[in-house]
Each structure stands twice: as structure tokens, then as C-alpha cells.
N, C-alpha and C positions, 0 to 999 in steps of 0.2 A: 628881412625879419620874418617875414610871413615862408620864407624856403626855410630860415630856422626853425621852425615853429614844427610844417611837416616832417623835415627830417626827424625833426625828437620825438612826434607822436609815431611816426613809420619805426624808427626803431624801439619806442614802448609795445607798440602791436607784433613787432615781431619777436622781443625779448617775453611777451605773455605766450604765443605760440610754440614759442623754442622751452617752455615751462610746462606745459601742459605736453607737448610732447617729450619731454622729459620722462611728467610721473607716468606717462601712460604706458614708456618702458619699460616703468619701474614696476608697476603695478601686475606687467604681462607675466614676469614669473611666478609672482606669488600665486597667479592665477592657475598656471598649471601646476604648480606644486601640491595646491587646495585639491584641485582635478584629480592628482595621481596620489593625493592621501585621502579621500575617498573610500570609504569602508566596501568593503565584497558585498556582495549581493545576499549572500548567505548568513551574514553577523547578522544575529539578532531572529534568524526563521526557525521554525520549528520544527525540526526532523523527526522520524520512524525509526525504531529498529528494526531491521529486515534477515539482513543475515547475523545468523546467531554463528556461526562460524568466524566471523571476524570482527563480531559486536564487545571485544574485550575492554572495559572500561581503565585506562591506565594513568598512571602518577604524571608520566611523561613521555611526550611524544615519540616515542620509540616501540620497535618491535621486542626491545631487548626490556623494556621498563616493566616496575613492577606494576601486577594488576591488582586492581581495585575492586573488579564484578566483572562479570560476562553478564551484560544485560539480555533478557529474553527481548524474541521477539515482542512486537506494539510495542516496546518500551518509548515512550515522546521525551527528545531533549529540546533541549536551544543550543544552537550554534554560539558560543561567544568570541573565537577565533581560531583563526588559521594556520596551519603551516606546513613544513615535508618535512620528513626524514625517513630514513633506511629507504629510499626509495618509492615512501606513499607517503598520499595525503591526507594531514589528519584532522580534525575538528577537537577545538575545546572547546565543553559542554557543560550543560549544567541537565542533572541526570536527578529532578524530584524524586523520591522527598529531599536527600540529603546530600546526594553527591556531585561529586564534577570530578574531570579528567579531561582524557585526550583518547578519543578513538578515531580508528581509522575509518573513513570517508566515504569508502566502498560499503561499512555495513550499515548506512543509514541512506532514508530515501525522503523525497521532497516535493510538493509543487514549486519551491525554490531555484531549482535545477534543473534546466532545460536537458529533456531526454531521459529524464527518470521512470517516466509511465513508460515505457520500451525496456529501459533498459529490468525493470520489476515483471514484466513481461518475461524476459527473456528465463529470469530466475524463474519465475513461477513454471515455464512448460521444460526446462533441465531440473525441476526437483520430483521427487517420487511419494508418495505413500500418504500421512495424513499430515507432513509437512506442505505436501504442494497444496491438497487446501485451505489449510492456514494460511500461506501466503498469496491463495487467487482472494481469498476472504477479507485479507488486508489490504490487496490491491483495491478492491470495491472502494474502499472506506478512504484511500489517501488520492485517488486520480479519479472519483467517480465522474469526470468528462472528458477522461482519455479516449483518443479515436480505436485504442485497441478493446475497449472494456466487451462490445458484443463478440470477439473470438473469446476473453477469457472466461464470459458468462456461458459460452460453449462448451470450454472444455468443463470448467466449476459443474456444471450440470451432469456431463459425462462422468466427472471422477466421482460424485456422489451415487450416481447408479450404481456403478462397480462397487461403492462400499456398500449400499444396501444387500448386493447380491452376498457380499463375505458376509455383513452383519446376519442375514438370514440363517446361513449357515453355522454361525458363531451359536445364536440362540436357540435353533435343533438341537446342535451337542449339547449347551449348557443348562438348559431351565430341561428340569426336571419334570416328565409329563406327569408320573405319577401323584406329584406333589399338589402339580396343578389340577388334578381330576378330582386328587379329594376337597378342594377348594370350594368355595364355595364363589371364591373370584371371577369374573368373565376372564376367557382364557387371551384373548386380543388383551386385556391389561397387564397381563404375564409380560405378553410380548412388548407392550409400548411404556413398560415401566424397566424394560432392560438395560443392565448398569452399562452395557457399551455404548449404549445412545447416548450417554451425558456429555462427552469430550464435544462432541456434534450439536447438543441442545447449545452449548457456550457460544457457539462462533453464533446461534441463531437459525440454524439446519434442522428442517422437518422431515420425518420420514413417516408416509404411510404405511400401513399394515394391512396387507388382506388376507381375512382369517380362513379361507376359503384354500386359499394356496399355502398361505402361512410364509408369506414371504414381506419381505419390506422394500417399498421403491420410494425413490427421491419424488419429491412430490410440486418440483419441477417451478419454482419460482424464477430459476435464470431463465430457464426456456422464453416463459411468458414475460418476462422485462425486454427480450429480445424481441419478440412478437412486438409489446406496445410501441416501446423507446425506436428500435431501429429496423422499421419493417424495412426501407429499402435495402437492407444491408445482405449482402451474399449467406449469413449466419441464420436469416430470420426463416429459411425454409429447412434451412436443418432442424430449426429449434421446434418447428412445427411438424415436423415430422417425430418429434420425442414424444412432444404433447399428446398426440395421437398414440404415439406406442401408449402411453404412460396409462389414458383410458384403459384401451384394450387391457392393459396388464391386468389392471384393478378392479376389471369385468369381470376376469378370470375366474370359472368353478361357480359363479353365482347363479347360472340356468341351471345348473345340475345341484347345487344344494335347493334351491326350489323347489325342484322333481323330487327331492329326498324328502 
């Protein structure tokens, strides 16, 4: 009686075991299925537009589809999903106020996406003229703790020099001395109310004026971000070495108008 007894509860205990390893079978698939549907990293993050070359806002995911807009640069979307075709990959987006499409992958940029600060990097010192500072200007604003930001605060600072030195040149040919002589204006307001400074006042870009020389120089805020933020960094003695030009620049002629 009592060996009937164990047998029946030995085989209850192993009929519950041989049960629960069952569902735990059963259960394992659904688990990785759950796993591998799983939304992308990207559904749902906010991207940039960056390159306006391939920023074409489309109907559908195709090279060949009709377009909708060429979003400008800064343009911010949401990722809502994913896919390939003709060869790339593209993002469906929702493109405030009123649009959505499908563009390609390449023209938008992300903390979402590992290697985007490099990869915005690399765009920003292959572009030229006053695109590249638009997009070192944009770079600030979407990876401000990327390990690359003190070279692009480097160059951002070099390429504004160089347009100071054109802009100076622009406002000799353009503004009118004699207009400004019979003025009653200070002649320095001629110069820092000139209409090529506005594109530059937008990104947030000062330039000073000395009237002395009559020249305008960048008035050097990457420099000194570099100086604060990343003194130990190989950048911060170049940038100090600007800062120092930039003085001297702006010294320039003001012992000799004193003696006048």
C-alpha cells in the first residue's frame, strides 16, 4: 500500500515537472520572437538635416519616387521607420509642421547613431565656403560632447577669420565713403551695420571692427571655449595662439591715431 502510495505521488511530481518543462519550451520561442520584433534604436529619435544634397523628402522609399520637399539644412524630423531600397537606407519621418515621407539615411544626423559626430565631422572639413560653417555651427548644437568638437572649434574659428578678411574687402568696395563723410553717422556704424554681416549674425557669429585699420576680425569665442573646456587637449595652444593674434590685430593703428 504505502509503495502504491509513492509510486502515484513519484509519478504526480514528475508528470508537474514533465509540465512546467513543457511550457518553458513553449514560452522560449515566443521569447525570442518578442526579442527580434523589437523596434530599432532609431524609431521614435529625433534627427537633423544635414546634407541638403540628399535631404529630398519622398512619397516613397525610392530614388526613383516622387518628391515632396528638399528639406533645408536644421530641418528636425522623427524617425518613424525603416527600410532599403535602390540600394540605401531610408527613414520614414514625420517632417513638422505638416509633412512625412521617406528620405534617405545618409542626409540626416543623430545622437541616436553611433559614429555620427565623426561621421558630421568628416562632412563638415570636405565642405567649402559658407556651407562649411553652417554645418561646423550645426555640428556645436547636435554633438556638443563629442570628443571631436575642440578640432572643429579650430577650424569654425579659422574659417571665420578668413571671412572677416573677405568681408573687409567686400565693405571697402561697397559702402560708399562719400556717402558716409557726409553723414553725420560714426563711420564704425557704417561698417557694423553692413548687410553681409546678417547671414553670420543668424548662426549667432560676432565680428569686430577696428576703425583704425578698417578691417573686421572674428572675435574669437571657439578659441576661448577651447582654452576653458579643453585646456589639456593638443588644440588649446593653437587656440591661444589666435587669441593673442586677435589682440594684436585689434591694437593695430591705435598708437598712431593717438599721436594724430
Amino acid at each position: 500500500m504505502k509503495l502504491s502510495r509513492r509510486l502515484t505521488i513519484l509519478i504526480l511530481v514528475l508528470s508537474i515537472f514533465s509540465g512546467i518543462a513543457e511550457a518553458q519550451r513553449r514560452t522560449r520561442p515566443s521569447a525570442t520572437k518578442t526579442a527580434a520584433a523589437q523596434k530599432p534604436r532609431e524609431i521614435g529619435s529625433t534627427a537633423v538635416v544635414m546634407d541638403e544634397t540628399l535631404s529630398v523628402l519622398r512619397s516613397k522609399p525610392s530614388l526613383f519616387a516622387e518628391s515632396i520637399q528638399r528639406m533645408r539644412r536644421g530641418r528636425k524630423v522623427q524617425i518613424l521607420g525603416i527600410t532599403e531600397a535602390d540600394g540605401v537606407k531610408y527613414y520614414r519621418v514625420a517632417a513638422p509642421p505638416n509633412n512625412s515621407g521617406w528620405v534617405q539615411a545618409d542626409a540626416v544626423f543623430g545622437k541616436f547613431r553611433e559614429g555620427d559626430d565623426a561621421r558630421l565631422a568628416r562632412l563638415v572639413q570636405a565642405s567649402s565656403g559658407f556651407d562649411q560653417i553652417e554645418l561646423a555651427s550645426a555640428f556645436f548644437e547636435v554633438f556638443p560632447q563629442s570628443q571631436f568638437r575642440p578640432a572643429i572649434l579650430l577650424l569654425y574659428g579659422d574659417l571665420l577669420e578668413e571671412a572677416a578678411a573677405k568681408l573687409s574687402k567686400d565693405a571697402a568696395s561697397r559702402l560708399d565713403r562719400r556717402e558716409m563723410a557726409a553723414s553725420a553717422a560714426p563711420m564704425h556704424s557704417y561698417y557694423l551695420n553692413f548687410n553681409m554681416l546678417d547671414r553670420y549674425r543668424k548662426l549667432g557669429i560676432i565680428f569686430l571692427f577696428n576703425p583704425n585699420t578698417r578691417l573686421y576680425h572674428y572675435e574669437g569665442t571657439s578659441w576661448l571655449e577651447i582654452i576653458s573646456r579643453f585646456s589639456a587637449s593638443a588644440e588649446a595652444a593653437e587656440a591661444q595662439k589666435r587669441v593673442s593674434s586677435l589682440k594684436e590685430k585689434m591694437s593695430r593703428g591705435s598708437a598712431a591715431a593717438a599721436r594724430q
